[in-house]
N, C-alpha and C positions, 0 to 999 in steps of 0.2 A: 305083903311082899314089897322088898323095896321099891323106891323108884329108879327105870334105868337113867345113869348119870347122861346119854345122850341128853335127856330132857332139858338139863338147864345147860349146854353147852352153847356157846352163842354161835350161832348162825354163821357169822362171818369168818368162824374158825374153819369150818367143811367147806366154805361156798371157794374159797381158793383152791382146794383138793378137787371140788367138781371141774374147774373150768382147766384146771392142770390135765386130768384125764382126759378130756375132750379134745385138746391142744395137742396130746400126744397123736393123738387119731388122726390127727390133720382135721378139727373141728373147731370153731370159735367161740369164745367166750360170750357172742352175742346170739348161739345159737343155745347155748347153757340157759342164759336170759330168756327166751323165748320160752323154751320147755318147763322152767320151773314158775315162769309167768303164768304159761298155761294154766299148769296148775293150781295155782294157789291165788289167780285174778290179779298180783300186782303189776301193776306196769313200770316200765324201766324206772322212774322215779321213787315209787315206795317200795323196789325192791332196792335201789343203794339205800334209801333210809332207813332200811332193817338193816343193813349192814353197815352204816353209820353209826347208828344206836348201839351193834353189839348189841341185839336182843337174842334172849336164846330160841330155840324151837318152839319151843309150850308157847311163849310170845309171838314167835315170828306164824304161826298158823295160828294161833286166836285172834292175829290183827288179821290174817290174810281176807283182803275184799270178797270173794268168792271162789271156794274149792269147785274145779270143772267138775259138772256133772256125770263128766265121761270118766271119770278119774278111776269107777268100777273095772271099767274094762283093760284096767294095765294088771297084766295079769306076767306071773314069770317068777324066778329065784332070784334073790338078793340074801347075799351071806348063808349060803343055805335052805332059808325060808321063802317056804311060797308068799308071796305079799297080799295075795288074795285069804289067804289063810290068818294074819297076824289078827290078835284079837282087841290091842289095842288100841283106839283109833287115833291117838298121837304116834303112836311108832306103826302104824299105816303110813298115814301121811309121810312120814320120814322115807319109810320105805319104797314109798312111791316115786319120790322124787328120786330116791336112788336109783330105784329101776331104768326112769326117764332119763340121766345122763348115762347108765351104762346104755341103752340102747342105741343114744346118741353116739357115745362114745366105739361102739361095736361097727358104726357106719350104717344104721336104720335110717331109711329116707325121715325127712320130719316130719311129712307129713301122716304117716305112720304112726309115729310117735307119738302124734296130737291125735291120735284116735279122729280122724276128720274123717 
């Protein structure tokens, strides 16, 4: 089976589309930062340095510090698919982070969001 073309798409192409939808919500780009920190352990510096680099996906989560442990319990539809359900675990993670700003984006308290 192919691979899907998200994989090598660089990172820094989506990450303006995420902090776009959040912005519409009346949400800030430094709350987009937080949720996808969450996730994937970078802190504000090695998350611009992924977007500096233009690294893609497959890249930007095989450098990522530490995936939250909590990351099991985002649970919901993205494009369809349940994200608990995807069997991939590079298009998990993608989908994860997806879910994370839609829920951001829909008005989810954050702390919510961050499964605390």
């Amino acid at each position: 089976m192919p691979e899907h073309k998200i994989f090598a798409m660089p990172f820094a192409k989506v990450y303006p589309m995420y902090v776009q939808k959040a912005e519409r919500k009346q949400r800030t780009k430094e709350e987009v930062d937080e949720v996808i920190c969450w996730l994937t352990g970078y802190d504000a510096a090695g998350l611009q340095q992924q977007i500096d680099q233009q690294n893609d996906f497959r890249t930007f989560f095989a450098q990522a510090p530490a995936l939250h442990p909590n990351r099991a319990l985002i649970k919901g539809v993205v494009c369809g698919v349940r994200v608990e359900e995807v069997e991939d675990p590079l298009m998990q993670k993608i989908r994860y982070m997806d879910k994370l700003v839609d829920e951001l984006a829909n008005g989810k308290a954050i702390e919510k969001i961050l499964r605390t």
